[in-house]
N, CA, C and O of each residue as an XYZ file, in Angstrom:
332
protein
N      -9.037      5.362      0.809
C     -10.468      5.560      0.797
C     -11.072      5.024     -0.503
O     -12.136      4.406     -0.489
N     -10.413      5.253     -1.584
C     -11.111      4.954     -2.950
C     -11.060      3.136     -3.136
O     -11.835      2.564     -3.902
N      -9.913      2.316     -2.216
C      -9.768      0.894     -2.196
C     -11.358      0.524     -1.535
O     -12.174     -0.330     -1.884
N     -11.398      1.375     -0.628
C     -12.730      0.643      0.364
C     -13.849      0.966     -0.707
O     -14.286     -0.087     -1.171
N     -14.381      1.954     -1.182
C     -15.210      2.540     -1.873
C     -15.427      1.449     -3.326
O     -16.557      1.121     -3.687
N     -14.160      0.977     -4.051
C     -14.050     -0.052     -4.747
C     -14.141     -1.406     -4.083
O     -14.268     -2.177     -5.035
N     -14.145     -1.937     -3.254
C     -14.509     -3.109     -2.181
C     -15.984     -3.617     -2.323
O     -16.516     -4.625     -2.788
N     -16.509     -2.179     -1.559
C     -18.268     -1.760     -1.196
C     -18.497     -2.233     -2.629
O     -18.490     -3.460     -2.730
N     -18.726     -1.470     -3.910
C     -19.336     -1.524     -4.990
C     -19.321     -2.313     -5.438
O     -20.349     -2.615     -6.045
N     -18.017     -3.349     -5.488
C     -18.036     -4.749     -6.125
C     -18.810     -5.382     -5.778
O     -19.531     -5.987     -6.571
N     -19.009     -5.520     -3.808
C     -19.661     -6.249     -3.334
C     -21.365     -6.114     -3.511
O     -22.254     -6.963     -3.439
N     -21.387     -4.899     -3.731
C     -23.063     -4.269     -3.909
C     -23.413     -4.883     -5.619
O     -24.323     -5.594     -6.044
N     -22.569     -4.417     -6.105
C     -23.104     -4.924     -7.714
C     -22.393     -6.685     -8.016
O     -22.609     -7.320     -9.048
N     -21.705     -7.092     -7.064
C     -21.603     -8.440     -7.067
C     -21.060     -8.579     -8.503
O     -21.458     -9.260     -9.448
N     -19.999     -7.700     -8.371
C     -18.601     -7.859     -9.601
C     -17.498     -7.826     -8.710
O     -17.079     -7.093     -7.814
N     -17.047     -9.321     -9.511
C     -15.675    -10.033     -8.858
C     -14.327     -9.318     -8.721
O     -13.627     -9.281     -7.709
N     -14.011     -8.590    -10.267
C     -12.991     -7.927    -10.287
C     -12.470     -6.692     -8.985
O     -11.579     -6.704     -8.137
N     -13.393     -5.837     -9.316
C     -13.564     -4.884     -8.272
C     -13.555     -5.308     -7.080
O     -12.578     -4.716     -6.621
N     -14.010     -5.982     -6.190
C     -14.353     -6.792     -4.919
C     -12.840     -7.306     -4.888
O     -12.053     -7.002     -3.991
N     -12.630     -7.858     -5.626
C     -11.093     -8.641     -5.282
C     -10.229     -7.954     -5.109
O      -9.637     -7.979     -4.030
N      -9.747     -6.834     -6.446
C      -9.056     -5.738     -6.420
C      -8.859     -4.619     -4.908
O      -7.952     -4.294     -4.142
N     -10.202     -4.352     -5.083
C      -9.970     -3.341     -3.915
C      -9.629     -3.593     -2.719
O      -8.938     -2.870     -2.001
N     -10.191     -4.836     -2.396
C      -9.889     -5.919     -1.025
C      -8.145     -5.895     -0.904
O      -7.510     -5.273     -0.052
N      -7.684     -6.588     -1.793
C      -6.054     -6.977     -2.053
C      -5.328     -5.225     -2.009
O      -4.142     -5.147     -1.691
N      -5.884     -4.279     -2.245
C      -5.589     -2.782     -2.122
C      -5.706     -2.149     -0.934
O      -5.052     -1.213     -0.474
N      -6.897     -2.956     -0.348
C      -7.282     -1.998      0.791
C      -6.606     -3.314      1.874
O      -7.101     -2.823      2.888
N      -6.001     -4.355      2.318
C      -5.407     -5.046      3.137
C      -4.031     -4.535      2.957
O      -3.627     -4.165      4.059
N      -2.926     -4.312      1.820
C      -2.327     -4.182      1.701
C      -1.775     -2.302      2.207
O      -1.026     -1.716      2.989
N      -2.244     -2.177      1.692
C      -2.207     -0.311      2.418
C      -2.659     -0.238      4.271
O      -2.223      0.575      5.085
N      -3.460     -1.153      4.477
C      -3.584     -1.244      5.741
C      -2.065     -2.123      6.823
O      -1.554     -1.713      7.865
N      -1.760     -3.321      6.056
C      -0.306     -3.675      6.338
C       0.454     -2.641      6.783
O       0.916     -2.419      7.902
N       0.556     -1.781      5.330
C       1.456     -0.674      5.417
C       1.893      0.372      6.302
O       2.983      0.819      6.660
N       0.138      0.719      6.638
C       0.015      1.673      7.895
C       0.754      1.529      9.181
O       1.484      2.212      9.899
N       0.126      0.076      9.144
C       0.233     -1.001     10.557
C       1.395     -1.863     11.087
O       1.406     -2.749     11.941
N       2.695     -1.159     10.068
C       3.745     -2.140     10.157
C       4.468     -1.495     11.207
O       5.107     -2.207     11.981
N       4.464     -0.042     11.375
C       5.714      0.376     12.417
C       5.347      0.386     13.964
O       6.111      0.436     14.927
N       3.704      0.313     13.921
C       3.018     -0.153     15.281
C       3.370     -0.942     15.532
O       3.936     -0.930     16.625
N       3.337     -2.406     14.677
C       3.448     -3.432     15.004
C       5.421     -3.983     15.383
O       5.907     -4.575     16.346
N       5.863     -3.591     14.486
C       7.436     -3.517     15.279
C       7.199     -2.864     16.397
O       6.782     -3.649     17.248
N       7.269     -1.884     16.743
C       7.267     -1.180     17.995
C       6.735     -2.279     19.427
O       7.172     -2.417     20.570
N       5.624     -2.897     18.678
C       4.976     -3.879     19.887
C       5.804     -4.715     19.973
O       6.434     -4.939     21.006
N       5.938     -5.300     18.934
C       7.114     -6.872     18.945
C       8.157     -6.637     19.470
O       8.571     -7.612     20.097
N       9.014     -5.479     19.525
C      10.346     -5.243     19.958
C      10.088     -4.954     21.771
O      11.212     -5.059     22.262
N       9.239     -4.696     22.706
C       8.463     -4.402     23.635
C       8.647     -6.019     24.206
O       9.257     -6.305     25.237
N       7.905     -7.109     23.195
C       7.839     -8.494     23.929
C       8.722     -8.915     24.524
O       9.790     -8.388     24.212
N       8.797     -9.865     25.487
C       9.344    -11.254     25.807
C       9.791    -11.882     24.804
O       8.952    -12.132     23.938
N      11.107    -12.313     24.579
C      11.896    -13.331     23.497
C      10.853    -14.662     23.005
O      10.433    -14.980     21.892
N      10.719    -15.066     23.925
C       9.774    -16.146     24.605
C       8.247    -16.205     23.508
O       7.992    -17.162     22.777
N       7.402    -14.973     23.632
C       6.141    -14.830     23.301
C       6.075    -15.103     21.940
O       5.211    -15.927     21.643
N       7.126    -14.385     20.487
C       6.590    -14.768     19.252
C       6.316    -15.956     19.211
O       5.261    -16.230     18.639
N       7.005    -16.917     19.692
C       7.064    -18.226     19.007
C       5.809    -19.084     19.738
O       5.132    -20.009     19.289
N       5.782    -18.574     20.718
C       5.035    -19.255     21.795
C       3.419    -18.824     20.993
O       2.566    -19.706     20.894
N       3.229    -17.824     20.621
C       1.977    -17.393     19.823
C       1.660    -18.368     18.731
O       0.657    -19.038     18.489
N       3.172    -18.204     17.973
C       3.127    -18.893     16.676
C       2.719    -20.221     16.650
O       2.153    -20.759     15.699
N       3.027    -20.764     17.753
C       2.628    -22.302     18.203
C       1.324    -22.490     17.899
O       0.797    -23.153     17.006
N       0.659    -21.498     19.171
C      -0.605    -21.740     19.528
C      -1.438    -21.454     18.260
O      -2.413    -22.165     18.017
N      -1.020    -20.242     17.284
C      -2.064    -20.064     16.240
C      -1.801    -21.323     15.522
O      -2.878    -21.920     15.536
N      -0.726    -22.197     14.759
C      -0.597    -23.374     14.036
C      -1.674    -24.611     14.510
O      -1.984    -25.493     13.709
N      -2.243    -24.572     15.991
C      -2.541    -25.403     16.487
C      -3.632    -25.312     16.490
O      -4.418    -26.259     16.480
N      -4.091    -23.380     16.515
C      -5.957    -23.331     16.232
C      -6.132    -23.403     14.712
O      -7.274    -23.748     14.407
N      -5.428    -23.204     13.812
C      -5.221    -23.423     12.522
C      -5.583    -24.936     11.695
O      -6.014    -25.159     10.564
N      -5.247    -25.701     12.663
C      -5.013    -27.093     12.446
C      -5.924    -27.928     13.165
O      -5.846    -29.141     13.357
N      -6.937    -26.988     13.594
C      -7.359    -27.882     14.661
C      -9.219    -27.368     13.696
O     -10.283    -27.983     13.631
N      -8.863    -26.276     13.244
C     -10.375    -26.110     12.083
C      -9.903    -26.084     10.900
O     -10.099    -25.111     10.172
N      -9.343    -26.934     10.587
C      -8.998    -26.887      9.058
C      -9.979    -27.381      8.174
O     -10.123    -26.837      7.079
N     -10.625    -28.281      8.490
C     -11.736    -29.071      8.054
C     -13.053    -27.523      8.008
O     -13.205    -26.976      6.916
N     -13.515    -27.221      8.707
C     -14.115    -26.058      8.868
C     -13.939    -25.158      7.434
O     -14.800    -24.997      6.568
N     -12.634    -24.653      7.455
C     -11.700    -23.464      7.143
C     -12.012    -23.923      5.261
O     -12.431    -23.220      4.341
N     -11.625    -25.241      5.292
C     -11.791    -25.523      3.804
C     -13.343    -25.429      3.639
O     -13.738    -24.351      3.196
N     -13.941    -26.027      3.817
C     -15.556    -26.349      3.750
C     -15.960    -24.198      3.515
O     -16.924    -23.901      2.809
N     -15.408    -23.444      3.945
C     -15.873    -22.069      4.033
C     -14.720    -21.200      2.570
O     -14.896    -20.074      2.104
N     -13.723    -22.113      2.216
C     -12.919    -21.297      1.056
C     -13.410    -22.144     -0.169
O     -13.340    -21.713     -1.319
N     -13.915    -23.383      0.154
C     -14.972    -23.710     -1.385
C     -16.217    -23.009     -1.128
O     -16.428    -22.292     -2.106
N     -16.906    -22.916     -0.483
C     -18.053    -21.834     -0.432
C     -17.985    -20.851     -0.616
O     -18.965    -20.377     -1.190
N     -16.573    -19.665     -0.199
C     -16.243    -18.692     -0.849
C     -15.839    -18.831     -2.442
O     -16.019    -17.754     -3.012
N     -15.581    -19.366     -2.894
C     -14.721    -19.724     -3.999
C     -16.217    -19.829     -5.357
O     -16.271    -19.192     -6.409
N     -17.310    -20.903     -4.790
C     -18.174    -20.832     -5.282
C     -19.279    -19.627     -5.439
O     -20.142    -19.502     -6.308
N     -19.019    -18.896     -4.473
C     -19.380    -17.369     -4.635
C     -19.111    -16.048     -5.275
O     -19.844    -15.072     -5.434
N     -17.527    -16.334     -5.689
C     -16.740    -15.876     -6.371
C     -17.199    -16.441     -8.042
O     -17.620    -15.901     -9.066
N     -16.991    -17.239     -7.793
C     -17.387    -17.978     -9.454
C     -18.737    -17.399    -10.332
O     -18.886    -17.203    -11.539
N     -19.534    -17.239     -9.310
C     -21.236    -17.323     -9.479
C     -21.457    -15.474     -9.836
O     -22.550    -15.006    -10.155
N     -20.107    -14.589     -9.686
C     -20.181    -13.089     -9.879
C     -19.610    -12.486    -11.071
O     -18.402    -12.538    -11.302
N     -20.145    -12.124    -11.556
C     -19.774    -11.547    -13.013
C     -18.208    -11.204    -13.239
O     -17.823    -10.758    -14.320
């Protein structure tokens, strides 16, 4: 709760540290939560399906990359521009 709460405020007072911090705190604790769900599902699949996913995301990945960059220098420049 206190990661999200540090997230919000960075983003409200548009300080980088905080915003970054809490983000990288609050994804990571969420991983955490979300890891034994997520075995549980994967072990459930078809042999077949990881890879077959993995394909398809490399391919929507690759297929807006041009996009994807054009939006992490715009993030990046937003980042820069915050105390």
């Amino acid at each position: 709760m206190a990661a999200l709460v540090i997230t919000l405020l960075g983003a409200k007072y548009r300080v980088q540290a905080p915003l970054l911090l809490g983000g990288a705190v609050l994804a990571l604790v969420t991983l955490h939560e979300l890891a034994p769900y997520v075995v549980q599902v994967a072990g459930a699949l078809p042999r077949w399906l990881p890879p077959a996913l993995a394909g398809m995301l490399l391919l929507a990945v690759g297929a807006t990359y041009e996009q994807r960059l054009r939006d992490a220098r715009r993030l990046k420049d937003v980042l820069g521009r915050m105390r």
